[in-house]
N, C-alpha and C positions, 0 to 999 in steps of 0.2 A: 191689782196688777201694778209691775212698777215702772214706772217712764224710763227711758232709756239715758243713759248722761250723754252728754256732748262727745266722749270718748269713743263710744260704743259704735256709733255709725260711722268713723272712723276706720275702726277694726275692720269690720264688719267690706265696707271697702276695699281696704289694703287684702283683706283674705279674698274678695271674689276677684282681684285684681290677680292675684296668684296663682288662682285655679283655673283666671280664663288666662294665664301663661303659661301654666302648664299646660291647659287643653291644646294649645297653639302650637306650642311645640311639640306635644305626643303629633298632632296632627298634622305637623311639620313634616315629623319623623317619618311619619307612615305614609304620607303625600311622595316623601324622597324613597322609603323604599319602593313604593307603589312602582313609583316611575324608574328605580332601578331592577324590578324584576320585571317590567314590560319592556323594556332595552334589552334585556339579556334573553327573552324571547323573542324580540325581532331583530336581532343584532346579532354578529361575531363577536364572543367576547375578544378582548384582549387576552395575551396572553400572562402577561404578568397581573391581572387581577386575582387579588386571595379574595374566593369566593367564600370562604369561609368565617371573613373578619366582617361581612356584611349583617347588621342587627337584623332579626324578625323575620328571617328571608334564609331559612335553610334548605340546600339542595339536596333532597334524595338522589341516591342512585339509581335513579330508573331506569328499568328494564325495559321499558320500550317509551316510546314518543305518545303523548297525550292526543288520541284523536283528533285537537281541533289543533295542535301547536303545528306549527312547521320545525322539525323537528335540527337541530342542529349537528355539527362534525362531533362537538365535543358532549353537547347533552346527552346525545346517546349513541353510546359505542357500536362501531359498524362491528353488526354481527359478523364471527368468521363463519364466513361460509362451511356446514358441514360439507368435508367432503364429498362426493359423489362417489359412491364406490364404482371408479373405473373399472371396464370388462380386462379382463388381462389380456391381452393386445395377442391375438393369435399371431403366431409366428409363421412366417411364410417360409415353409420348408426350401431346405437349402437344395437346388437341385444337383442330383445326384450326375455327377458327370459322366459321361457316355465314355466307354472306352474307346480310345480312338485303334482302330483297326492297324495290325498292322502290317506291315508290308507281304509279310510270304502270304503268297496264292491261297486260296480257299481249296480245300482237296476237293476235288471232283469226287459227288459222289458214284462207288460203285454200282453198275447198272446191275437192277436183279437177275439175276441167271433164268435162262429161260426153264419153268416146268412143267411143258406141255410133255406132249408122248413122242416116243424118236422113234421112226422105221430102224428094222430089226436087218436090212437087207443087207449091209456090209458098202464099203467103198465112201463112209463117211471124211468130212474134210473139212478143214479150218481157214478160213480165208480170214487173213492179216491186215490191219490196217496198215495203212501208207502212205508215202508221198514223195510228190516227183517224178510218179509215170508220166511219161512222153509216150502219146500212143503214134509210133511211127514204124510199127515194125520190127523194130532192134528190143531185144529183151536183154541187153547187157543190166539192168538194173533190177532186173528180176533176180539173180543170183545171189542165193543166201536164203532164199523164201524154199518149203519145201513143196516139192512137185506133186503131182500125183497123175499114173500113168491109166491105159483104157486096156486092159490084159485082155479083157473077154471078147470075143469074138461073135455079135450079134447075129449077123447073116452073111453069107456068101463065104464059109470057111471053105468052100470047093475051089475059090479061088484067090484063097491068099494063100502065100509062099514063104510067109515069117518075116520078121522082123524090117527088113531091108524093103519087102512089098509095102507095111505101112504100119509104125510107130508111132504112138504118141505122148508127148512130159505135156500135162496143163499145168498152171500158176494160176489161184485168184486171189488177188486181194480187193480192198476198196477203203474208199474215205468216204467224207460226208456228201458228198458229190454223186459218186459211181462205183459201180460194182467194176471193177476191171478183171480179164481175163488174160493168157497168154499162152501159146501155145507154140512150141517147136516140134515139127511134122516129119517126117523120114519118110517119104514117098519114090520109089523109084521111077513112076511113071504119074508125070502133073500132069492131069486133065479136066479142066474146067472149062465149059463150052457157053454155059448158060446165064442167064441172070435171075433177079428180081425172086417171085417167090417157085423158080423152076430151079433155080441153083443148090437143092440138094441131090440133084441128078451127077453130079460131079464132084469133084474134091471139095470137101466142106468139112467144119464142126459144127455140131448143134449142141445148146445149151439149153436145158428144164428146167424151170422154177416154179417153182409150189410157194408163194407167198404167203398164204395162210395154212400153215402146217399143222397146227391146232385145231384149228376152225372145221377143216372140213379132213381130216384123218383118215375118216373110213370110205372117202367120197374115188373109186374106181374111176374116175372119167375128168377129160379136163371140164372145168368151168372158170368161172371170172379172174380169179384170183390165179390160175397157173399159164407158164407162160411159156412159146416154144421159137425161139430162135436161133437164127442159123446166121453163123458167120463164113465169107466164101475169102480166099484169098484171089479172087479171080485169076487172070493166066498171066499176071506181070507184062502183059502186050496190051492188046486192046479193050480186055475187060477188068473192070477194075476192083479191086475188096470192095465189100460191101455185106450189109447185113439186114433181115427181114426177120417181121416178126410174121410169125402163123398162127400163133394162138394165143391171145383169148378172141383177137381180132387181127383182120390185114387193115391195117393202116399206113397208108405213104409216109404220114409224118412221124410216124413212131418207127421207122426206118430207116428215117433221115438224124433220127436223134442221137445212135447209137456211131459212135467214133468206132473206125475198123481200118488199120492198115497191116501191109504185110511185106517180104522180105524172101526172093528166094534167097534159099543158103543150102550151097551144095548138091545133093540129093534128097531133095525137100526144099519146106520153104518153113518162114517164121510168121507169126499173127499175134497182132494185137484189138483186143478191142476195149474200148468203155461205154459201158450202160445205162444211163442216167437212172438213179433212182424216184426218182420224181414220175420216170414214167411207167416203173412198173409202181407207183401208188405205196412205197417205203421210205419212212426217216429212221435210217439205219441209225444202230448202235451197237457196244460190243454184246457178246452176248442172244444177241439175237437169229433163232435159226428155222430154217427153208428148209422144202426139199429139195432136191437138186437129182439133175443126171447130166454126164456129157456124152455124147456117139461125136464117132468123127467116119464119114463116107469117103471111100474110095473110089475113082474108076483108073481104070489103066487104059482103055482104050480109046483112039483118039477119035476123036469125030463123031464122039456120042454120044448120049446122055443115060447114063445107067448109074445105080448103085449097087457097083458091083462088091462089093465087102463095107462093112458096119462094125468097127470096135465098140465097145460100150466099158466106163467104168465100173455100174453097178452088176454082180450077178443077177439074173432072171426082168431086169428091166425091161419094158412093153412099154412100147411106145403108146402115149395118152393115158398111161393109164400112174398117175401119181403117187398109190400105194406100192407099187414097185422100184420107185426111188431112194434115193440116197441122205442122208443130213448133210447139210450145209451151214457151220457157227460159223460166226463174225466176231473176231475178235479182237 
């Protein structure tokens, strides 16, 4: 083996001197990147850094943040939010506007016609609606309305004398109130003595109502629902008109309810009365129809109480007895 020369150890130096300055600097190197990519995980970079001109130290584009980094604005791109697929926003219906109503009246509507059964007896009659009766007697405001007269002769034809002993024109109309009636009388001899329920002994009218005309049709006899009242024009002195009821009941107050004034005129006198509908147990309307009859009593002599003659308007009428009545529509 051969000894080294004096040169050799030399070399031999100067080379390990080179590789431990190379090693110094590689480990330089990789000390500064070291500590440049531990900055750039705990730090903002800068913006004008090229990260790209940094040796040993390339940045993927990662897709997401490394479990243990904290992950940065620019290392990783704020996902965009996928959408949320919004519900499509129900639309609140627009509301539909209300007509507004306008001015002309609502039509009344027509009241059904009545179609129960009508007595077959003759002497049928229309009472009118109205307004404006003043019940004092005076039938000037009756004129225009049509009449309806009592021809037949009930009882006591031995002692009437025609026309001039005892005529009679009725009127009825009514409103939502009262049944109103009227009557102009031709009487040659007024004799009323009487009152209260003894006043059809004397010059009177009486008026029948069958209220439920349907109801009890075939019913011969009065009961609840028919009703018999009498209007007196008393003697213009010291007895005064007045009206009574006899049937379904005497009652004073159903008595008192009924409006009745009168009017001599001439040879005869005039009568008025109004009914309340409330008390014969009716909320009238048109259309709707009753039986009905009128008599009207005469006496001629004074100082007595008789019914001496009895006109009636229906043929064959009997007193209390309902199916021998008449129709009566409201119109």
């Amino acid at each position: 083996m051969k000894n080294p020369t004096p040169s050799q150890p030399r070399n031999q130096i100067l080379i390990a001197l080179v590789v431990a300055l190379a090693v110094f600097t590689i480990g330089l190197i990789g000390i500064t990147a070291g500590l440049r990519t531990l900055n750039q995980r705990t730090t903002t970079p800068v913006a004008t850094a090229d990260l790209a001109s940094i040796p040993l130290t390339p940045l993927a584009q990662a897709t997401s943040a490394p479990h243990d980094a904290t992950p940065t604005p620019t290392a990783t791109s704020t996902p965009t939010a996928t959408p949320t697929s919004s519900p499509t926003p129900t639309r609140t219906p627009t509301p539909t506007a209300t007509a507004t109503p306008t001015s002309a009246p609502t039509p009344t509507p027509q009241p059904t016609a009545y179609a129960g059964p009508l007595r077959q007896n003759g002497g049928d009659t229309i009472a009118f609606r109205t307004s404006g009766i003043s019940v004092d007697g005076r039938i000037s405001e009756w004129q225009g309305l049509p009449a309806l007269t009592l021809p037949v002769i009930q009882t006591g034809s031995q002692n009437y004398s025609g026309p001039d002993d005892l005529s009679v024109s009725v009127w009825l109309a009514w409103d939502e109130n009262y049944l109103y009636l009227a009557a102009s009388v031709v009487d040659d001899q007024h004799v009323q003595e009487l009152r209260s329920y003894d006043l059809y002994n004397g010059d009177e009218i009486d008026l029948w109502l069958d209220t439920d005309l349907a109801g009890d049709f075939s019913v011969d006899t009065n009961n609840a629902d028919d009703y018999q009242i009498g209007l007196s024009p008393g003697n213009f002195d010291s007895i005064p008109a007045e009206a009574v009821v006899w049937y379904p009941q005497r009652r004073p107050e159903w008595n008192s309810r009924i409006h009745v004034a009168a009017q001599p005129v001439g040879s005869g006198y005039q009568l008025e009365a109004a009914i309340p509908w409330s008390m014969l147990g009716i909320q009238p309307r048109p259309g709707q129809v009753f039986g009905y009859a009128i008599n009207a009593s005469d006496n001629d002599t004074p100082n007595s109480a008789a019914q001496e003659t009895i006109l009636m308007q229906t043929p064959g009428m009997a007193w209390g007895n309902p199916t021998t009545f008449s129709n009566l529509r409201l119109q």
